[in-house]
C-alpha positions in Angstrom: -1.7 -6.3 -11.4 -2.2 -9.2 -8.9 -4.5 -11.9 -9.6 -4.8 -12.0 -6.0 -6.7 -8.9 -5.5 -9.4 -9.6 -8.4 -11.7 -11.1 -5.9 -11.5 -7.6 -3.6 -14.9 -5.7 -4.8 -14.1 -2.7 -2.3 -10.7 -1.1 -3.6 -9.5 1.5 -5.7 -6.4 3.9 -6.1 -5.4 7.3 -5.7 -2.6 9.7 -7.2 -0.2 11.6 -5.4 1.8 14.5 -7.0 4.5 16.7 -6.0 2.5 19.3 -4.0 -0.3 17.3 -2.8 -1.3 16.8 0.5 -1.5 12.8 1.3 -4.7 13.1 3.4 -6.9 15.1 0.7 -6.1 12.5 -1.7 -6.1 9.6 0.0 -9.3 10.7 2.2 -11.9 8.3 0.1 -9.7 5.0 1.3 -11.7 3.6 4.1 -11.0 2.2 7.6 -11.0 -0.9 7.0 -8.3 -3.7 6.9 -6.6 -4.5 3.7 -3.7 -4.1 1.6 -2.2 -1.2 -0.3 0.5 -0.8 -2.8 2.4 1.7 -4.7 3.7 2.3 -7.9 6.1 4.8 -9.1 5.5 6.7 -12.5 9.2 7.9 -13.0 11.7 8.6 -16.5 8.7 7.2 -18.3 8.7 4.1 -16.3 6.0 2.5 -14.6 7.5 0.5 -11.3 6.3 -1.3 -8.0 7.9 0.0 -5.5 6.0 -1.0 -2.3 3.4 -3.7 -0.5 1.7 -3.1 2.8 -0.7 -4.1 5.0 -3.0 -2.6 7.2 -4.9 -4.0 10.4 -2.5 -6.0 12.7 -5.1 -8.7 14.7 -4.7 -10.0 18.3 -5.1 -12.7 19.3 -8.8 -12.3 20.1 -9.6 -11.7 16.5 -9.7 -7.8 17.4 -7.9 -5.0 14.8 -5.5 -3.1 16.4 -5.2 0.7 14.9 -4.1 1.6 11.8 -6.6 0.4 9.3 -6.4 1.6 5.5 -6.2 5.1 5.1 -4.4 5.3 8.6 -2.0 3.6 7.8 -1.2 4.8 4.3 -0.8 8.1 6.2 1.6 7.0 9.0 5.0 7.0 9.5 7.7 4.8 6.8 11.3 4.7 7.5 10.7 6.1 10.3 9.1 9.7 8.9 5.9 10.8 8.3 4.6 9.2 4.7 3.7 12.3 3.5 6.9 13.3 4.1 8.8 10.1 2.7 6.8 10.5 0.0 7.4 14.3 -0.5 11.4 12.8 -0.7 11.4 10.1 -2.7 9.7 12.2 -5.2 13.0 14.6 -5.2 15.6 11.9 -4.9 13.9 9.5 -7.5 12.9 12.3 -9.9 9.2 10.7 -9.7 6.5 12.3 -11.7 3.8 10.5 -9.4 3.0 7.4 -7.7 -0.1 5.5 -8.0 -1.4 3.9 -4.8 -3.8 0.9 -4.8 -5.6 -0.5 -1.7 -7.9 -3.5 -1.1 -10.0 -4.3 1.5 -9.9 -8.1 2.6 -12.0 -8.1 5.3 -15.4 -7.1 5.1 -19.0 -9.0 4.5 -17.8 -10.7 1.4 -14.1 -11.6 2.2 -12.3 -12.9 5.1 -8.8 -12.4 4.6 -6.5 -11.5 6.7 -4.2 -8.4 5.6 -0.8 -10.1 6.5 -1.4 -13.2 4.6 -2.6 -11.5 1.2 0.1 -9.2 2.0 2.5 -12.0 2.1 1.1 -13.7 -0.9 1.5 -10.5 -2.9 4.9 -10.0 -2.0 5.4 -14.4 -2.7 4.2 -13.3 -6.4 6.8 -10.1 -6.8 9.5 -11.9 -5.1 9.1 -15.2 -7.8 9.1 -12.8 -10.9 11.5 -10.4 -10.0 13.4 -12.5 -7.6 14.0 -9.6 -4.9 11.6 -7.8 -2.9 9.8 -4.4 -3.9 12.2 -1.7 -3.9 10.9 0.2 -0.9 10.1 -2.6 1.5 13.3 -3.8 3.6 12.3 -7.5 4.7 9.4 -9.3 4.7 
């Protein structure tokens, strides 16, 4: 979808359905930093809805927690994802969403999350002039 994220050799995606459990389907993302995002597979439409990062750095070039698959299974608006998920999927009338991660820092690449993070949500923003429907600010 991104151009971006061609050069990311270690990614992949995941489905979640109503029903599932978020950790058994997500449990082959690694811990590792990267990016994530979701699409939304609803009325026969195909959306993105969401971009994130994992793997906040200090200032001593150390990740704090939260990496990948930690952080697609935290919290969002303030819930557990599984959770937020479990009601979007009622509210939205969503069939499934279909969650893509990336990691950007490992032996080949050196990216920090936040800045392909931002530069994903730059390339949503200048098409669709608005940011992704379930993030809040950037």
């Amino acid at each position: 979808m991104f151009d971006e994220t061609k050069k990311y050799k270690n990614n992949g995606h995941f489905f979640f359905k109503k029903g599932d459990r978020l950790s058994e389907v997500s449990k082959k993302v690694p811990e590792l930093p990267g990016v994530y995002y979701v699409i939304r597979l609803a009325k026969g439409r195909v959306e993105l809805v969401y971009i994130g990062k994992s793997g906040t750095i200090t200032q001593l070039g150390q990740f704090k927690d939260q990496l990948l698959k930690s952080r697609i299974n935290n919290k969002q608006d303030g819930m557990k994802r599984q959770d937020f998920f479990d009601k979007k999927m009622i509210e939205e009338n969503i069939d499934g969403l279909d969650i893509y991660w990336f990691v950007t820092m490992d032996k080949t690449n050196n990216d920090l999350p936040g800045y392909v993070e931002g530069l994903l949500i730059q390339r949503f923003f200048e098409v669709q002039g608005r940011l992704p429907l379930w993030n809040k600010d950037f």
